[in-house]
C-alpha positions as CSV (number, residue, x, y, z in Angstrom):
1,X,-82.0,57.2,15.0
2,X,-82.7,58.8,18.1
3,X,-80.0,61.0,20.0
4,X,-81.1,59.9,23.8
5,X,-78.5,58.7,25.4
6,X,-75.7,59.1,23.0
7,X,-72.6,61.2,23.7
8,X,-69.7,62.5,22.4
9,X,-66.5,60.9,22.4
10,X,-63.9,63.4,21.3
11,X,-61.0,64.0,23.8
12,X,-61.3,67.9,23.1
13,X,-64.9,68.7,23.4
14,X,-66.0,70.4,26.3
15,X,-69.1,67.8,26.6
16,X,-67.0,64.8,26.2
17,X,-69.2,61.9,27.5
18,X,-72.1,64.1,28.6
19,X,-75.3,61.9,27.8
20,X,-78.8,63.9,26.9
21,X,-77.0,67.7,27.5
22,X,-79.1,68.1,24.0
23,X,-75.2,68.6,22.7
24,X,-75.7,65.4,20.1
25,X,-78.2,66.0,17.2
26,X,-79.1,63.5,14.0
27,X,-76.6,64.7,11.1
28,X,-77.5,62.4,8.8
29,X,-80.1,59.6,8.4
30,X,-78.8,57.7,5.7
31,X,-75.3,57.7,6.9
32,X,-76.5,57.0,10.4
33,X,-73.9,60.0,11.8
34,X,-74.4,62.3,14.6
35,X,-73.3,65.7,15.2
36,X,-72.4,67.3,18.6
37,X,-72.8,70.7,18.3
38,X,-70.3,71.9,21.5
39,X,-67.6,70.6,18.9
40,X,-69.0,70.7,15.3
41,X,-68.0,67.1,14.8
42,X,-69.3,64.4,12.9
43,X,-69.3,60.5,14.0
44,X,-71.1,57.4,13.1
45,X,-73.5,55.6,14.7
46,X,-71.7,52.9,15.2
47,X,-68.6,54.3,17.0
48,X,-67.5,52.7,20.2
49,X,-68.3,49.4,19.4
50,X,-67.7,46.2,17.3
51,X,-69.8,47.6,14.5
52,X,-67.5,50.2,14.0
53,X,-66.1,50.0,10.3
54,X,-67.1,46.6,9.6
55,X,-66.5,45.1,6.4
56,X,-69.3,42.5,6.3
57,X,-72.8,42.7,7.5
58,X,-73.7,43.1,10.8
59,X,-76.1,40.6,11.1
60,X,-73.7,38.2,9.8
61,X,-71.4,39.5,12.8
62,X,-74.3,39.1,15.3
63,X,-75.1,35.4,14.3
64,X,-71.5,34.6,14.3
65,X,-70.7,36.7,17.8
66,X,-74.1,34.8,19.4
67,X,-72.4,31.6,18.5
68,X,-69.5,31.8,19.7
69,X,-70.7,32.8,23.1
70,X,-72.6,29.9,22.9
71,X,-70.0,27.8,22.0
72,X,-70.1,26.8,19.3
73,X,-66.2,25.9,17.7
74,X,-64.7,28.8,15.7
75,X,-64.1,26.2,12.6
76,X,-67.1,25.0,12.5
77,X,-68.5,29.0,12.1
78,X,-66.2,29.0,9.3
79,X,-67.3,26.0,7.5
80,X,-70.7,27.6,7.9
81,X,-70.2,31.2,6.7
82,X,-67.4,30.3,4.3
83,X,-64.8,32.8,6.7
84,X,-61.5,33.5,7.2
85,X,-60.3,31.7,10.4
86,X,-58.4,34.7,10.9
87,X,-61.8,37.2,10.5
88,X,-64.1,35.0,12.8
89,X,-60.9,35.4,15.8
90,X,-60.6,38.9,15.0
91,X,-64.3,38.9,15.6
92,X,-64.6,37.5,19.0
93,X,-61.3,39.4,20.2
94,X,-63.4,42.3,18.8
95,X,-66.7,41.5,20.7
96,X,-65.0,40.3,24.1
97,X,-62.9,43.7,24.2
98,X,-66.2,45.4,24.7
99,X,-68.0,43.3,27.0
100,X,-64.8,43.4,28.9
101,X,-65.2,47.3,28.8
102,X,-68.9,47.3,29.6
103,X,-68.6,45.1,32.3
104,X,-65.6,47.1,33.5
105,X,-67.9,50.1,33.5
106,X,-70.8,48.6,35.5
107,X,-68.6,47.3,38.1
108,X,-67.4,50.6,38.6
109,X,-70.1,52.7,38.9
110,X,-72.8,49.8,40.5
111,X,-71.0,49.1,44.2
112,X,-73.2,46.0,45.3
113,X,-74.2,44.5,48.5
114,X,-72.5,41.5,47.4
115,X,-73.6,39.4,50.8
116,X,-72.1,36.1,49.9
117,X,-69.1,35.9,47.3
118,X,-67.5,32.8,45.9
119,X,-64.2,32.0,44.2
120,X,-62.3,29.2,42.4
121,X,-60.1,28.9,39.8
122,X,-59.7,26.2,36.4
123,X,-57.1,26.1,33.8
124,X,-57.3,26.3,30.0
125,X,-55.5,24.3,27.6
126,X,-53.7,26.4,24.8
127,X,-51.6,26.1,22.1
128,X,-47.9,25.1,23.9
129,X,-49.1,24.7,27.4
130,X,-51.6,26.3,30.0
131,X,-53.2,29.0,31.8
132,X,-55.0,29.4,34.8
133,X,-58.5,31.1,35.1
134,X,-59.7,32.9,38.3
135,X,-63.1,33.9,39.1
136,X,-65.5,35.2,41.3
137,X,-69.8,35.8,41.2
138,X,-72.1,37.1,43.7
139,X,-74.3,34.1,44.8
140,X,-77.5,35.5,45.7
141,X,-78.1,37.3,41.9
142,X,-75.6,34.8,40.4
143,X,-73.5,37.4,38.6
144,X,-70.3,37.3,37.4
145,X,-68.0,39.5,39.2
146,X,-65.1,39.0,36.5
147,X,-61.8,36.5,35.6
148,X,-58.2,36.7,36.0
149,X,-56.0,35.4,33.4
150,X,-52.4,34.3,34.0
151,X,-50.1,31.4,33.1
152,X,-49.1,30.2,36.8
153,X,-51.5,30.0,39.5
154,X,-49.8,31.9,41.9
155,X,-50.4,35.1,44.9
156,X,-50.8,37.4,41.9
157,X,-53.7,36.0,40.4
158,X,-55.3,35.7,43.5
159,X,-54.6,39.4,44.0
160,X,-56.5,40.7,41.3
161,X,-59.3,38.6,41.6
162,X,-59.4,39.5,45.1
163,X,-59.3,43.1,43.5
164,X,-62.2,42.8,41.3
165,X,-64.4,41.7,44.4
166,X,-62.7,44.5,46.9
167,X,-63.8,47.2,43.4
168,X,-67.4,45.8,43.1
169,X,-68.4,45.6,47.0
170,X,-70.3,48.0,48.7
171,X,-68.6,49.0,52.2
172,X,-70.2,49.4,55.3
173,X,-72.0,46.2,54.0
174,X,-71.9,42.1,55.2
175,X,-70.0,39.7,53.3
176,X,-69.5,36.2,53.4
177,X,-66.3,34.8,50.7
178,X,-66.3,31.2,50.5
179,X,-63.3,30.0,48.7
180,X,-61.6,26.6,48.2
181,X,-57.8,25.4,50.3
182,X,-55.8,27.3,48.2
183,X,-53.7,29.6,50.8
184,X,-53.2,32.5,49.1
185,X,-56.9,33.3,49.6
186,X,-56.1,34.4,53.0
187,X,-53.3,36.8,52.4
188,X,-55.0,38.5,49.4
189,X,-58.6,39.2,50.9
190,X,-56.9,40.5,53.7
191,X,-55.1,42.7,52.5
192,X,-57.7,44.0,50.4
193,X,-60.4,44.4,53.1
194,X,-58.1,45.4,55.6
195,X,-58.7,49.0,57.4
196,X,-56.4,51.4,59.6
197,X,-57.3,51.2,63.6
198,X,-56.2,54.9,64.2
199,X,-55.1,55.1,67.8
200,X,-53.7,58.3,68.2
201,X,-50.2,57.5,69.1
202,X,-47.2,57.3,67.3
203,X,-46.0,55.1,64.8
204,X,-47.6,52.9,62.2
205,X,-51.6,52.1,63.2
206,X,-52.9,48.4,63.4
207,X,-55.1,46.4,60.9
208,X,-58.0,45.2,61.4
209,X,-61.0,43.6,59.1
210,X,-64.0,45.5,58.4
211,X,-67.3,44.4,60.9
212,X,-69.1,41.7,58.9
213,X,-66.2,40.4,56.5
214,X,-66.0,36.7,57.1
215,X,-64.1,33.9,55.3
216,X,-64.6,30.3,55.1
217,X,-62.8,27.5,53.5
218,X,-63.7,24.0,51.3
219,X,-61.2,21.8,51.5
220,X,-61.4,18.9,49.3
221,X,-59.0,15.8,49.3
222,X,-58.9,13.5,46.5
223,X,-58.0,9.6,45.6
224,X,-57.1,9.5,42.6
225,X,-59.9,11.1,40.7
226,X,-61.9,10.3,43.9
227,X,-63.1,12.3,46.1
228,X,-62.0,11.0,49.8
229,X,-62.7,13.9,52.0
230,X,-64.3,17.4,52.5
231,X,-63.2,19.4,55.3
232,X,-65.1,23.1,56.3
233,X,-64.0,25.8,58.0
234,X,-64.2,29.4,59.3
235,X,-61.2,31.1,59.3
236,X,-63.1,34.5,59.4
237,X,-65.9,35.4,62.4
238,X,-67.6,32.5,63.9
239,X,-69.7,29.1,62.8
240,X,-72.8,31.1,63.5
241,X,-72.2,34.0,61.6
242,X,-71.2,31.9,58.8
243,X,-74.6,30.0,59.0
244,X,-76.9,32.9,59.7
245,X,-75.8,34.7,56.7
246,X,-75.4,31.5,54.6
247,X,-79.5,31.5,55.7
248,X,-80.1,34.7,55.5
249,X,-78.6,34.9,51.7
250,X,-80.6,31.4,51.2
251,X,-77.3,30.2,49.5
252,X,-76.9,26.7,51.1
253,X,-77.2,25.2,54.5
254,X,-73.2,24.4,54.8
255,X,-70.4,26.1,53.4
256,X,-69.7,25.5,50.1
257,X,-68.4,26.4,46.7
258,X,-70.9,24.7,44.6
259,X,-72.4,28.1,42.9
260,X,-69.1,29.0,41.4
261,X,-68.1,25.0,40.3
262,X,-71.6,25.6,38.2
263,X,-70.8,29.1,36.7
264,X,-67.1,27.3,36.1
265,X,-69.2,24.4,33.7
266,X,-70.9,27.1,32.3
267,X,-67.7,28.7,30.8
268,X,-66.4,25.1,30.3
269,X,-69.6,24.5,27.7
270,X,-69.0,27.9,26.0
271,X,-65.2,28.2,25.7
272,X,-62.5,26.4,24.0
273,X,-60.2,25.5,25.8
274,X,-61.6,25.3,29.2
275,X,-63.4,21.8,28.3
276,X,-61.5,19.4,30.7
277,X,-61.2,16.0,28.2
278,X,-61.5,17.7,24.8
279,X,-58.6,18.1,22.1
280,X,-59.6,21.8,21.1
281,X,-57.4,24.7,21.9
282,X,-56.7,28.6,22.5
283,X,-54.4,30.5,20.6
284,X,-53.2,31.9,23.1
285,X,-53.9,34.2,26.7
286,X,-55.1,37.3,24.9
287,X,-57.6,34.9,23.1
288,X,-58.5,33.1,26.1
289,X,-59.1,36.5,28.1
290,X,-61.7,38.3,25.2
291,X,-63.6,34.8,25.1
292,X,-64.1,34.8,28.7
293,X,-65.7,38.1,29.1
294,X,-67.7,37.5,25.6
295,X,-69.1,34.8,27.4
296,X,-69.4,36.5,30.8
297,X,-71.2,39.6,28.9
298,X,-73.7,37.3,27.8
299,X,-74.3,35.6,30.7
300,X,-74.6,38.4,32.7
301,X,-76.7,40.3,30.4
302,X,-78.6,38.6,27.9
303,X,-79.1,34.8,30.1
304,X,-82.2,34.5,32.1
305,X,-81.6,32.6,35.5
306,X,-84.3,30.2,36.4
307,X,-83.9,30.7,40.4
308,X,-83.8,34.5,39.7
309,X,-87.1,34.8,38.3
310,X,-90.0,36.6,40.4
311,X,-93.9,36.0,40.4
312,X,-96.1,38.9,38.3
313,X,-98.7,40.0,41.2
314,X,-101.5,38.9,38.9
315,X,-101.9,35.8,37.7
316,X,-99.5,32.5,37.3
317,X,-96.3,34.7,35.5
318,X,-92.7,34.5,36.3
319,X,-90.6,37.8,35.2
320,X,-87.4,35.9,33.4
321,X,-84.4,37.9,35.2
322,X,-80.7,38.0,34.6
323,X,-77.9,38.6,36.9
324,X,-77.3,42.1,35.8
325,X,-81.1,42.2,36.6
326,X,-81.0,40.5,39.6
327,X,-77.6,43.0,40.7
328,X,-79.8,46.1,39.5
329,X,-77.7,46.8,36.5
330,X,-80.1,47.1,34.1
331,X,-84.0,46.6,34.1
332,X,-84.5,44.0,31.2
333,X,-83.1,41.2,29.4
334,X,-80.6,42.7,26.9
335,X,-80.3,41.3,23.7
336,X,-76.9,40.6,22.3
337,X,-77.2,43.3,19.7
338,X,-78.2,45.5,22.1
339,X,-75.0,44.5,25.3
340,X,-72.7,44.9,21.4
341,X,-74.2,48.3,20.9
342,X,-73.8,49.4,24.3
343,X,-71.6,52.7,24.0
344,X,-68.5,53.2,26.3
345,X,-66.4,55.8,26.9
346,X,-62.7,54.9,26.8
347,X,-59.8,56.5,28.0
């Protein structure tokens, strides 16, 4: 057990969330406990995360936790581990409710230079209708900026997206959004990038968008199932500008929406329910939202990226990288014990 980087999480010490003030010490080995000593109190190991007062083994919850973000169908885990159905989904709501938190805290604390952002949305079958997923990555280190749950697709859901990308962008910095025909794109980013123009004279000051904010459109029509027609445009900035950073960024040589329609198969392969011609279902939209950031933990964290990987100066060597890599979150792969173990201080 070692203290480093471990810190106290009770709402009345003085030290609350401090991390290597020398306030936590071992207090037991055996029980796996610490001890702060601004506070006198006691707490386990384990606190803070899934692990916390766990029933069953915990390597029995990491091999049933790494297959479900894998995708693999919650009965078949319990057919295999001889579960409750009820246990493995308490499980995964369990393990997604801290990704969701970890990711929550590295998107707050990392601002990125997100240089080119994409966005779409998919729905999810569940049990007595559906839902509509909404999300967003970073192109250039492929990460996963975050989803939006929400039965209708509608301006709200496109708000907070828009809101997860406005939280997680660095400003004074370019950025290019491509996003499909759906209108409501328009309104929300601009309201969310939108900055005062103070005049000095009276009355309310204009709007206007940020230098280097510029927005561009796929529009797709269909036949059918077919696709008939593809239509691009710039809505924000010029052709150029568009281009230049679409080459600068190396992220395609037209506009497009192709880097977020793979992420979107990703989450299709891993969660139930998103699978377009398949007969499995969510529970519900609480279920669907902990799966997705279980799986969007993982990816983020724990999946190398082929394109992201770099060449070793000495000999023929790739460095494997992730996103969070990539987006300088962290400087190695995690393991999925290790994203499950991550401590975060709540509220």
């Amino acid at each position: 057990m070692d203290p480093q980087g471990v810190f106290c999480a009770n709402p009345r010490c003085a030290d609350r969330g401090a991390v290597d003030k020398g306030n936590v010490i071992v207090h037991s080995h055996k029980e796996r406990r610490f001890r702060c000593t601004s506070c006198k109190k006691t707490f386990a190991a384990s606190k803070g995360t899934p692990f916390y007062r766990l029933h069953k083994e915990g390597s029995l919850f990491l091999c049933v936790i790494t297959l479900l973000s894998h995708g693999c169908p919650l009965p078949a885990v319990v057919a295999a581990f001889g579960l409750d159905e009820r246990t493995v989904a308490a499980w995964q709501h369990k393990a997604g409710e801290h990704c969701s938190a970890v990711h929550q805290r590295h998107l707050e604390s990392h601002k990125l230079d997100l240089q080119h952002v994409q966005a779409d949305e998919l729905y999810a079958k569940r049990q007595g209708g559906r839902s509509w997923v909404a999300m967003a990555m970073a192109v250039p280190t492929r990460l996963w900026l975050g989803g939006v749950v929400s039965p209708v697709r509608d301006v709200d859901l496109i708000q907070k997206l828009v809101g997860v990308v406005r939280l997680a962008w660095l400003p004074g910095t370019a950025l290019l959004i491509c996003v499909d025909g759906l209108s409501s794109y328009v309104g929300a980013f601009w309201v969310a990038f939108r900055e005062k123009v103070h005049t000095g004279k009276r009355g309310r000051p204009p709007y206007r968008l940020p230098d280097g904010i510029w927005l561009a459109q796929v529009i797709k029509s269909y036949s059918g199932r077919r696709l008939s027609d593809v239509v691009r445009r710039v809505l924000w900035g010029s052709t150029e500008q568009v281009m230049g950073q679409l080459q600068k960024t190396r992220t395609g040589e037209q506009i497009n929406t192709s880097y977020v329609e793979r992420l979107n198969a990703t989450f299709r392969a891993r969660l139930a329910g998103l699978t377009r011609r398949g007969r499995r279902l969510l529970k519900d939209e609480e279920a669907l939202e902990k799966g997705m950031y279980l799986v969007g933990g993982v990816y983020n964290f724990c999946s190398a990226h082929r394109s992201l990987r770099v060449r070793l100066r000495r000999g023929k060597k790739w460095l494997q990288r992730t996103p969070a890599m990539a987006a300088g979150w962290t400087d190695h792969a995690w393991s999925i014990r290790e994203l499950l173990s991550f401590r975060v201080l709540h509220a």
